[in-house]
C-alpha positions as CSV (number, residue, x, y, z in Angstrom):
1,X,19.6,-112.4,76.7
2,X,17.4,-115.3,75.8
3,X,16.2,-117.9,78.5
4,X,16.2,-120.7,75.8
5,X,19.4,-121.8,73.6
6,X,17.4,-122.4,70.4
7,X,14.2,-121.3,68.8
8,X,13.2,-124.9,69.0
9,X,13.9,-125.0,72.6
10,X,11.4,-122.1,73.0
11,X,9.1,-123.7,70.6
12,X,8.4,-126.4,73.1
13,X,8.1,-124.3,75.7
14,X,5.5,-122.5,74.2
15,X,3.7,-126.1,73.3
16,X,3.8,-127.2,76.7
17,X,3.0,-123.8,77.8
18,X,-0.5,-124.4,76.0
19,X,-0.9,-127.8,76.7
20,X,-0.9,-126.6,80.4
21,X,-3.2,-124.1,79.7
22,X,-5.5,-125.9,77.8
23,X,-5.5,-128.3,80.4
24,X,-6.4,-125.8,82.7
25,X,-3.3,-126.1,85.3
26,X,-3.0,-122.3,85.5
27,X,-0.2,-122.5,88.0
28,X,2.1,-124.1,85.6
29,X,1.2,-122.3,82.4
30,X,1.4,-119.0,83.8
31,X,4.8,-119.9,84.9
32,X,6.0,-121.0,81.5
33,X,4.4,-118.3,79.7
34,X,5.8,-115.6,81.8
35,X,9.1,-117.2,81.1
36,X,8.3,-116.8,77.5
37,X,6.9,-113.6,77.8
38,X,10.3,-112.0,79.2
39,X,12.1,-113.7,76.2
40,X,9.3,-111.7,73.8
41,X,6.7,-109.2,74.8
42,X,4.5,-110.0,71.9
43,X,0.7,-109.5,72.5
44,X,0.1,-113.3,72.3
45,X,1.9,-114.1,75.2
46,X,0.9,-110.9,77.0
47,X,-2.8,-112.1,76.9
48,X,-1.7,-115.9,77.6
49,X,0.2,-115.2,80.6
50,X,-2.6,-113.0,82.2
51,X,-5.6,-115.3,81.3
52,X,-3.2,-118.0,83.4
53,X,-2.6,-115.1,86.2
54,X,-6.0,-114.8,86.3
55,X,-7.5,-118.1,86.2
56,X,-4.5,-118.9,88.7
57,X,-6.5,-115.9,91.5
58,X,-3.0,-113.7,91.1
59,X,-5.1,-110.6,90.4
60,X,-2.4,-108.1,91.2
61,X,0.3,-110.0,88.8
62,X,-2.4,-110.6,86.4
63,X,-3.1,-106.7,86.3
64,X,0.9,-105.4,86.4
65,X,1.0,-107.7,83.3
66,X,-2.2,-106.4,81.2
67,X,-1.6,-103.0,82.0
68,X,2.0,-103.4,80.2
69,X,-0.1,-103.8,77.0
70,X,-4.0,-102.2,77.3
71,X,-4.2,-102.0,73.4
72,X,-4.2,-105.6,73.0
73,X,-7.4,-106.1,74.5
74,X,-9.5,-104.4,72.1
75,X,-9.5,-106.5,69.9
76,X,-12.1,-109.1,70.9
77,X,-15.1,-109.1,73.3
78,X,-13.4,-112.3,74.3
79,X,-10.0,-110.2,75.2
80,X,-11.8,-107.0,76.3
81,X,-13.8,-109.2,78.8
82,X,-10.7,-110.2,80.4
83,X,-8.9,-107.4,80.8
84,X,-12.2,-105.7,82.5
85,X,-12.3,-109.2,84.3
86,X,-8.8,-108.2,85.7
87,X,-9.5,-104.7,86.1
88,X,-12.7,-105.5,88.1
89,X,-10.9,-108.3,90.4
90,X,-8.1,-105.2,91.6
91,X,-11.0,-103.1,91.8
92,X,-9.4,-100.9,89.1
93,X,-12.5,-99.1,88.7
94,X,-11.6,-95.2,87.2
95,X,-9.2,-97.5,84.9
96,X,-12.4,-100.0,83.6
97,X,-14.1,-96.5,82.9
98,X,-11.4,-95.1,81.2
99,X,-11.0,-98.0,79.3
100,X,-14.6,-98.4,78.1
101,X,-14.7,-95.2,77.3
102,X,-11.7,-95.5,74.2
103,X,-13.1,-95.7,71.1
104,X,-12.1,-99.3,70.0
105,X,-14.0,-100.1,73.0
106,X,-17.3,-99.1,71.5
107,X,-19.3,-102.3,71.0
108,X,-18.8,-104.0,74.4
109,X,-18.9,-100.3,76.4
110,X,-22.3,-100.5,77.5
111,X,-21.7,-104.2,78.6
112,X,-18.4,-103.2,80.4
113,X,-19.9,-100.0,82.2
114,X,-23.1,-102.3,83.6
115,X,-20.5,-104.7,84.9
116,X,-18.1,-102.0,86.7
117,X,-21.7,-100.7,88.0
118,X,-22.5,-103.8,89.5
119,X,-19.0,-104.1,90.8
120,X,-18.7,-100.7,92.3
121,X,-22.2,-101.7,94.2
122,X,-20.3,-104.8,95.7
123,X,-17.7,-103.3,96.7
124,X,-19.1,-100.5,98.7
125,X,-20.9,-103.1,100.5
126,X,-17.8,-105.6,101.4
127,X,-15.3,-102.9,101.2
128,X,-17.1,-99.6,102.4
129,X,-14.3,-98.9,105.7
130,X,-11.6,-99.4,103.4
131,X,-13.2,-97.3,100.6
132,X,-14.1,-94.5,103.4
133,X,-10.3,-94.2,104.7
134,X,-9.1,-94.1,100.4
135,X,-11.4,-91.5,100.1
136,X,-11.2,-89.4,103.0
137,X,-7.2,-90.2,102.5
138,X,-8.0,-89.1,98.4
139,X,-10.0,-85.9,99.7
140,X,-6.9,-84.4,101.8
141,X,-4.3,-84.9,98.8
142,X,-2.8,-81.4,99.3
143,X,-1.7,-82.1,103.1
144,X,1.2,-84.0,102.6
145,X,4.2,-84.6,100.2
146,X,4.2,-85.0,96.6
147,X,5.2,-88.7,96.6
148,X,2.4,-89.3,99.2
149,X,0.1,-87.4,96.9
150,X,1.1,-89.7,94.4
151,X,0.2,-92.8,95.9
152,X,-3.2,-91.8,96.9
153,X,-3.7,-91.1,93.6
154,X,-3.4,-94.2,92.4
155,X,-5.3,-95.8,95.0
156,X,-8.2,-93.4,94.4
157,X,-8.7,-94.9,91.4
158,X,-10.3,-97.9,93.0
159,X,-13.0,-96.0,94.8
160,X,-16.7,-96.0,92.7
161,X,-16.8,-93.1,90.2
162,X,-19.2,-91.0,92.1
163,X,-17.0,-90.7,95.1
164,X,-14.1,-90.8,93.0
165,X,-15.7,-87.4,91.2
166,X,-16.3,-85.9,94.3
167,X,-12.8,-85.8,95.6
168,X,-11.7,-84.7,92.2
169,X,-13.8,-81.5,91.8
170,X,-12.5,-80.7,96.0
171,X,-9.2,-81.3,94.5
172,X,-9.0,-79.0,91.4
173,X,-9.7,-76.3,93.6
174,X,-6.9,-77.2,96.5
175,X,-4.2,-74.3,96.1
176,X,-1.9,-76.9,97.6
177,X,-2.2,-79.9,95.4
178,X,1.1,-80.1,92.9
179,X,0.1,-78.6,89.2
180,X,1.1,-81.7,87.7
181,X,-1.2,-83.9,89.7
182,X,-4.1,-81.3,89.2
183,X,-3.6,-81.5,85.7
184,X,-3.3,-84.9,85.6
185,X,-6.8,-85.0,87.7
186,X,-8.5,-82.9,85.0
187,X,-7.0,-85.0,81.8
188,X,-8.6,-88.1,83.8
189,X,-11.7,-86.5,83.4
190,X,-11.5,-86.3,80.0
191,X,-10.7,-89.4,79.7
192,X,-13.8,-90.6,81.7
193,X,-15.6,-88.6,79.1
194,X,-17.3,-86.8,82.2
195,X,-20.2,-84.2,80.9
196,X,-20.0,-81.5,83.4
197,X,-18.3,-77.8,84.1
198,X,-15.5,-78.3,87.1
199,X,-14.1,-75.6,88.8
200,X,-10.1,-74.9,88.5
201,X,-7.7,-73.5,91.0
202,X,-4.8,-72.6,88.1
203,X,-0.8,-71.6,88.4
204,X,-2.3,-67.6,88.3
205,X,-4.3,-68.4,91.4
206,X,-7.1,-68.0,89.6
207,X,-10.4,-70.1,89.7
208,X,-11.2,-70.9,86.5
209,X,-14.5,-73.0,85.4
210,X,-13.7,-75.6,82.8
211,X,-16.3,-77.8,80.3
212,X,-14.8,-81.2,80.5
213,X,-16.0,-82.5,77.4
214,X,-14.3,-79.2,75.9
215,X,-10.9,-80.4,77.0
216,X,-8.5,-81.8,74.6
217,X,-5.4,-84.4,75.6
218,X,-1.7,-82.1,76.3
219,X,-0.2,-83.4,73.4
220,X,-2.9,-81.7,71.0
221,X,-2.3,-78.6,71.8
222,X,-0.8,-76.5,69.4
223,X,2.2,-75.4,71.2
224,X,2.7,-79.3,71.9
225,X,2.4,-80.1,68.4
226,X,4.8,-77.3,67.6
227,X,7.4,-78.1,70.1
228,X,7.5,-81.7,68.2
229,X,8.3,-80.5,65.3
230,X,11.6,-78.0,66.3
231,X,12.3,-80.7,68.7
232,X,12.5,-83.5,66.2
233,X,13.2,-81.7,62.6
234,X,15.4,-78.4,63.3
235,X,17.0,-78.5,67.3
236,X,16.9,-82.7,67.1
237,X,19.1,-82.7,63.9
238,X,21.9,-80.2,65.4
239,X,22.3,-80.9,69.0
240,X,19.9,-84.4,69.7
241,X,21.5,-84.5,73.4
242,X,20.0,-81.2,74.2
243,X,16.9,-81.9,72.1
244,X,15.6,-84.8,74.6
245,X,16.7,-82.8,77.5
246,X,14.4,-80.4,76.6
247,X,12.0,-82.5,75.4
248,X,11.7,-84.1,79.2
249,X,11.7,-80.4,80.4
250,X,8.9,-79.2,78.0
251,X,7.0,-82.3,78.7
252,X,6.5,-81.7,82.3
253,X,5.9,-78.2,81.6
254,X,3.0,-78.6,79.4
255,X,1.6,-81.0,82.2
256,X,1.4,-78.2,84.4
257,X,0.3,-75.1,82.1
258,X,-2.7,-77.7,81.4
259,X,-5.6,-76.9,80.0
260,X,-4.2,-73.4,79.5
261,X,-1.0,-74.6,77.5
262,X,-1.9,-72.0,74.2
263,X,-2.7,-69.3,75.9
264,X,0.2,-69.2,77.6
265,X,2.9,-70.1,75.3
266,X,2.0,-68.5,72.1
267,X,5.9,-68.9,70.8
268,X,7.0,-72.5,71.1
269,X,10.2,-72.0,69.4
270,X,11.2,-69.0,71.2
271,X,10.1,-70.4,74.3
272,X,12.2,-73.7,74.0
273,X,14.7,-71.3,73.3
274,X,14.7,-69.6,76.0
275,X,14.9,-73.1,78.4
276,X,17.7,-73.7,76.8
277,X,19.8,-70.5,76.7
278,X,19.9,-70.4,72.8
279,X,19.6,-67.0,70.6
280,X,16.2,-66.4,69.8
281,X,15.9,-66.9,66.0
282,X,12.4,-65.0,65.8
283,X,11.7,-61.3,66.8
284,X,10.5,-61.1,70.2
285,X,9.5,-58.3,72.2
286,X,11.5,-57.3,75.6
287,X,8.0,-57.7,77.3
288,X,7.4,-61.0,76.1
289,X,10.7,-62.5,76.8
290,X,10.5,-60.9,80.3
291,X,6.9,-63.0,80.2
292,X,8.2,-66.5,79.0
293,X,10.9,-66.3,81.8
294,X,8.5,-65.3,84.7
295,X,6.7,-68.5,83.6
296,X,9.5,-70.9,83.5
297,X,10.5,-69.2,86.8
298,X,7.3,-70.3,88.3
299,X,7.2,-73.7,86.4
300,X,11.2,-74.7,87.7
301,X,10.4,-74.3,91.2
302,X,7.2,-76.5,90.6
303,X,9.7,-78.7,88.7
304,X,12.4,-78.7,91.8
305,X,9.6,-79.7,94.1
306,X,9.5,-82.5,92.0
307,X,13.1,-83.6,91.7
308,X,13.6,-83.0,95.8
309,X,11.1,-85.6,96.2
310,X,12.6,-87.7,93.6
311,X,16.3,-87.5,95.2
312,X,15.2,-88.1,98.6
313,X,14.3,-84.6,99.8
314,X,11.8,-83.2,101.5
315,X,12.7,-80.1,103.0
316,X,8.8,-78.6,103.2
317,X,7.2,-81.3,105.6
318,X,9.1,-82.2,108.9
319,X,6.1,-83.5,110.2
320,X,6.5,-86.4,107.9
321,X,9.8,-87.2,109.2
């Protein structure tokens, strides 16, 4: 529902909105502008309402707000400027990175990575207690609960690359870290377009050493791109209820089989099938159907860990009570 009766009543909202702004009284344009914003989330207003956030000193708003919308900000130096500005004042440094490193970023990247060097060097300075307790916190991931795990994660994210990628590498190889979280660790990587071989404790309890620059995101992976397509064209069409149920299922699942995904499911369709309790509609060996289930065996109890801790539950850690 609208918060204005008319499109002229929003209309001069949005003039005094900029009036404000232009004016430079941050506290009243960001308020009008995120009044606006909620009406429409057009990219506009998403970059007027943070410039006000930010010029206003609410870094964390500013940041919850920009990050609705990354994409936006690569279209100028002006905009990308501001949204590293954010970034940098939440000390959203793995982010900054990540975000330099996208393509569209390409012109201001070396620009934006001297900045979130110089920042980095700040803050271990002014902040190096607080960075030692995220880290050491960061480094011992595996000890307690996946929600926990989860939260430190994203705090992680404001320690300085280099201790950032130290915890990481400790933490592919932790037997006790949750599969999605490990994979989610390495696909960072790849994102930070990190040149280096890491060393991976997998769901076979193997250790397996992986090129970064070699990796490729989940949903490029053949057995991703195949599961689309039955999803969407063939199972989507007949039952589209069971089709996104699945989809959910098979999303999380390709999370954790990560970077390994092909070489483990080399039948998508069969395999989807076989989630959902349908008759196989290709010719599958006894040995390979026995295969696909002690998989999904492994991957559901992953999967219930997961939806414990979502409902509530945590039956593994009464230590934490």
């Amino acid at each position: 529902m609208s918060n204005f009766h008319s499109p002229a009543a929003r209309d001069e909202a949005y003039q005094k909105a900029v009036a404000a702004f232009e004016s430079r009284q941050w506290s009243i344009a960001s308020d009008l502008f995120e009044t606006l914003y909620q009406d429409q989330q057009t990219a506009k207003l998403n970059r007027y309402v943070v410039a006000s956030l930010y010029h206003d000193q609410k870094y964390l708003m500013a940041e919850q707000y920009a990050a609705e919308q990354n994409s936006v900000y690569l279209t100028s130096a002006k905009d990308f400027q501001l949204r590293l500005d954010v970034a940098l004042k939440n000390q959203q440094f793995i982010f900054a990175r990540e975000f330099c490193a996208l393509a569209a970023a390409e012109t201001w990247r070396a620009g934006g990575l001297a900045q979130i060097e110089a920042a980095e060097a700040a803050s271990t300075e002014s902040l190096a207690a607080t960075q030692r307790v995220i880290a050491k916190q960061f480094y011992h991931l595996g000890d307690v609960p996946f929600n926990e795990q989860r939260e430190r994660l994203e705090h992680a994210r404001q320690l300085p690359l280099a201790m950032y990628l130290q915890g990481v590498q400790y933490l592919l190889v932790d037997p006790f870290l949750h599969p999605l979280l490990r994979a989610d660790l390495l696909e960072g990587l790849m994102r930070l377009h990190v040149d280096q071989t890491v060393k991976l404790h997998w769901l076979d309890d193997q250790i397996y050493t992986v090129a970064v620059k070699e990796l490729q995101p989940v949903g490029t992976s053949k057995a991703a791109v195949a599961f689309q397509k039955y999803l969407q064209e063939d199972l989507g069409q007949q039952d589209p209820m069971l089709a996104a149920n699945l989809q959910q299922t098979i999303t999380l699942q390709l999370m954790m089989l990560y970077p390994f995904i092909d070489r483990t499911i080399t039948d998508p369709v069969s395999w989807a099938q076989t989630i959902a309790g349908l008759p196989l509609t290709s010719t599958v060996s006894e040995e390979m159907i026995k295969e696909m289930q002690d998989w999904q065996t492994m991957l559901n109890r992953f999967m219930a860990e997961l939806f414990d801790v979502i409902g509530g539950q945590n039956p593994e850690n009464p230590e934490n009570e």
